[in-house]
C-alpha positions in Angstrom: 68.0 8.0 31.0 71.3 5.9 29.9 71.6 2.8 32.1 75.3 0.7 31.8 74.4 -3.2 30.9 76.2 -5.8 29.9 75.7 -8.7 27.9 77.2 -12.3 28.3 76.9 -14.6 25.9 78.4 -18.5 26.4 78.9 -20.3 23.4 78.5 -24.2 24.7 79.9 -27.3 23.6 76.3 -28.7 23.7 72.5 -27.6 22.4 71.2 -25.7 25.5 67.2 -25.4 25.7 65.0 -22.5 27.1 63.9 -25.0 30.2 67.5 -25.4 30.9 67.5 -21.7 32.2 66.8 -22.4 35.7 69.6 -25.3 35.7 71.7 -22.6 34.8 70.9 -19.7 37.1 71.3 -22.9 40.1 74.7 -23.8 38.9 76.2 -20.0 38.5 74.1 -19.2 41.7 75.8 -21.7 44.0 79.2 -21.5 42.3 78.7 -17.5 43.7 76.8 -18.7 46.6 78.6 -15.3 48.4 76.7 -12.8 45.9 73.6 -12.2 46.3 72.9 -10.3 42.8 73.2 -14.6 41.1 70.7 -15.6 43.2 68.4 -13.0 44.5 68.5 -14.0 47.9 69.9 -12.4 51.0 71.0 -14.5 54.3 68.3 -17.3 55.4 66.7 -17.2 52.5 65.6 -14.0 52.3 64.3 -12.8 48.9 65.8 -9.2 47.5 62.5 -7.5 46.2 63.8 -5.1 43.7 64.5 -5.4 39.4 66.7 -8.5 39.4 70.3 -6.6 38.0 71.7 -10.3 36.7 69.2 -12.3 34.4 69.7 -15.2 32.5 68.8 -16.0 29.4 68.5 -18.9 26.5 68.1 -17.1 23.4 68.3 -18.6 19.8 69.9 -22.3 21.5 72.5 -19.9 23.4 72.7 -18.9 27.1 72.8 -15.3 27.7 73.7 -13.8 31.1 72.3 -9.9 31.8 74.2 -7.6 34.1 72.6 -4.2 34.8 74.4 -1.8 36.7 76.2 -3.2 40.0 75.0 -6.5 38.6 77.8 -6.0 35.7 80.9 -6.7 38.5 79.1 -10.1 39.2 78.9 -11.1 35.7 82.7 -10.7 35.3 83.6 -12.9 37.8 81.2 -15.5 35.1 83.5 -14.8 32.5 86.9 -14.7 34.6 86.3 -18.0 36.4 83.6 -19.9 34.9 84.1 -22.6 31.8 81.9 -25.3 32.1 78.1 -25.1 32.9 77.3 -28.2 34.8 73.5 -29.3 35.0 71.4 -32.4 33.7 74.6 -34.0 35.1 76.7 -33.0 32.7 79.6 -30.9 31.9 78.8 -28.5 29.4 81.8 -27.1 28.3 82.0 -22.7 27.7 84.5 -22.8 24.1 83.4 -18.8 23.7 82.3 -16.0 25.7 81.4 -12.8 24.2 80.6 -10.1 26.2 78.9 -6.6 25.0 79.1 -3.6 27.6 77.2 -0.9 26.7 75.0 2.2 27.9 71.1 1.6 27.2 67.9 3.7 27.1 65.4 3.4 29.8 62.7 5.9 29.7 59.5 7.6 27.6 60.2 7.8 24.3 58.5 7.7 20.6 56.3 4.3 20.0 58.6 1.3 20.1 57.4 -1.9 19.0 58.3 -5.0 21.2 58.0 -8.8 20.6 59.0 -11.4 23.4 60.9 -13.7 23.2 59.8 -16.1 25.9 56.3 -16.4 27.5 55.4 -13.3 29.7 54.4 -14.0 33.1 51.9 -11.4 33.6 49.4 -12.7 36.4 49.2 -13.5 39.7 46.7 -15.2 41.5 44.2 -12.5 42.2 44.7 -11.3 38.2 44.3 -14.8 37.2 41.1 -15.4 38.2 39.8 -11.8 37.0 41.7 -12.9 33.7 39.1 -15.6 33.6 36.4 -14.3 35.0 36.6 -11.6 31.9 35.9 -13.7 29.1 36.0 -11.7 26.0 39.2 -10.9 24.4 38.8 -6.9 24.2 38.4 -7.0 28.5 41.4 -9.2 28.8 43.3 -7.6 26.8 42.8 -4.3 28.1 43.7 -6.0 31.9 47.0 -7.2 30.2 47.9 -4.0 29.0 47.3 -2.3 32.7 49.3 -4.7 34.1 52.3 -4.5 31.5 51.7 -0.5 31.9 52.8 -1.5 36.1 55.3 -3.8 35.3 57.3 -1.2 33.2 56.6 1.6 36.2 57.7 -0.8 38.8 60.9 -1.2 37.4 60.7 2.6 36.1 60.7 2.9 40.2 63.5 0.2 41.1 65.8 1.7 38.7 65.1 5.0 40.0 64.1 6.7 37.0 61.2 9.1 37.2 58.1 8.9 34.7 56.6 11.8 33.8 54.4 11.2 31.0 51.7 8.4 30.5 52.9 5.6 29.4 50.6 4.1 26.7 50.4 0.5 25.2 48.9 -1.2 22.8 48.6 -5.1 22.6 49.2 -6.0 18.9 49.0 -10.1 19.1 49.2 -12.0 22.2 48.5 -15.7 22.6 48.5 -17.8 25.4 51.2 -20.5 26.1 51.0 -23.0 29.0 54.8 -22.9 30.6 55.9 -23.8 34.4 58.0 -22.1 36.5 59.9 -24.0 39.8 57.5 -26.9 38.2 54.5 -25.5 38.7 52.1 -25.0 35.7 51.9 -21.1 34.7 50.1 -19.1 31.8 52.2 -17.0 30.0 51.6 -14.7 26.8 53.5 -14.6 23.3 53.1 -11.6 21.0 53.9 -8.1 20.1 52.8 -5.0 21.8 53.7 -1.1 20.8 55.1 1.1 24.0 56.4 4.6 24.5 58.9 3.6 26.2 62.8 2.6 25.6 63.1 -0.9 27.0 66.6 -2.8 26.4 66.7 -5.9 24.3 67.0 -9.1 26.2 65.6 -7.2 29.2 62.6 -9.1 30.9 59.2 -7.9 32.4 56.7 -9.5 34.3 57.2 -12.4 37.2 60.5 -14.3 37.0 62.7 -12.3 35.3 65.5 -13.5 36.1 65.3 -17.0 35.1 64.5 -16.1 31.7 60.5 -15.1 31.8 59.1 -12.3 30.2 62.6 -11.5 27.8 61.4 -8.5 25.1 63.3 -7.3 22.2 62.7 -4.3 20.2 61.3 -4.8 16.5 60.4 -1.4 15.3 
């Protein structure tokens, strides 16, 4: 299915890092403390459980904001009213925005090929420990690509679009990267993987999309 997106790209005054991402999202958030789509979060603290529709993004040195569907409308209130991106306190002043609106494929297609571009959260606690517990490379990675097989029907499901074919994967390199998220040390994967299944660029997958985790782009 065609899904609207839009992508928001801030050109900054200063070099901006991948672990500056959740800075980010925390400034835009409480600048828009009143929309929820920025932050995730519904009254008292509440967490929205569904495929976050605003992601951020530091990609090549450059923030990048993602606005899927409704989450568009919030991402041009970023580019009416925002110009400086304050964190690490400092001012970080917004010289360019580019924006690219477009209509994306979401759905089973003919093997794509897929590299990410920052680590892939892929395990919680209970998939951790069976991660371990496995050993051998073959067994893990053929957990890894059951779980990335339910990530991509999870969203599949929050985006409302139907699958009707199996979806098939194939890990192609992966290594593990030691990465933290709200400072807390994660495991995360690097690599390639093949997928039958049309996945936007700059999209993530996995835990912790939408400060930056699990970001894919298509290589083939």
């Amino acid at each position: 299915m065609e899904i609207t997106s839009i992508e928001l790209w801030l050109g900054t005054a200063s070099r901006v890092s991948s672990t500056d991402v959740e800075k980010i999202r925390g400034y835009i958030g409480n600048t828009f403390i009143e929309d929820p789509l920025f932050h995730n979060h519904k009254e008292k603290d509440k967490l929205i459980y569904r495929y976050p529709v605003v992601q951020y993004k530091v990609i090549n040195c450059i923030p990048l904001l993602i606005g899927i569907n409704e989450g568009i409308d919030s991402l041009w209130k970023v580019f009416e009213d925002i110009s400086v991106l304050n964190f690490n306190n400092t001012k970080n002043e917004i010289f360019e925005k580019e924006t690219l609106l477009k209509q994306v494929m979401f759905g089973i297609s003919r093997l794509q090929i897929y590299t990410f571009q920052s680590p892939w959260l892929a395990l919680n606690k209970q998939n951790y420990e069976k991660y371990l517990k496995l050993g051998n490379w073959e067994k893990r990675k053929e957990l890894l690509e059951k779980i990335l097989i339910g990530n991509i029907l999870s969203i599949s499901k929050s985006l409302g679009y139907t699958v009707e074919q199996e979806i098939r994967t194939d890990i192609k390199y992966f290594k593990e990267v030691h990465t933290t998220l709200k400072g807390n040390p994660m495991l995360g994967f690097l690599g390639s993987f093949s997928l039958n299944f049309k996945f936007p660029d700059y999209w993530g997958i996995g835990k912790s999309v939408s400060r930056g985790f699990g970001t894919i782009k298509n290589i083939l």
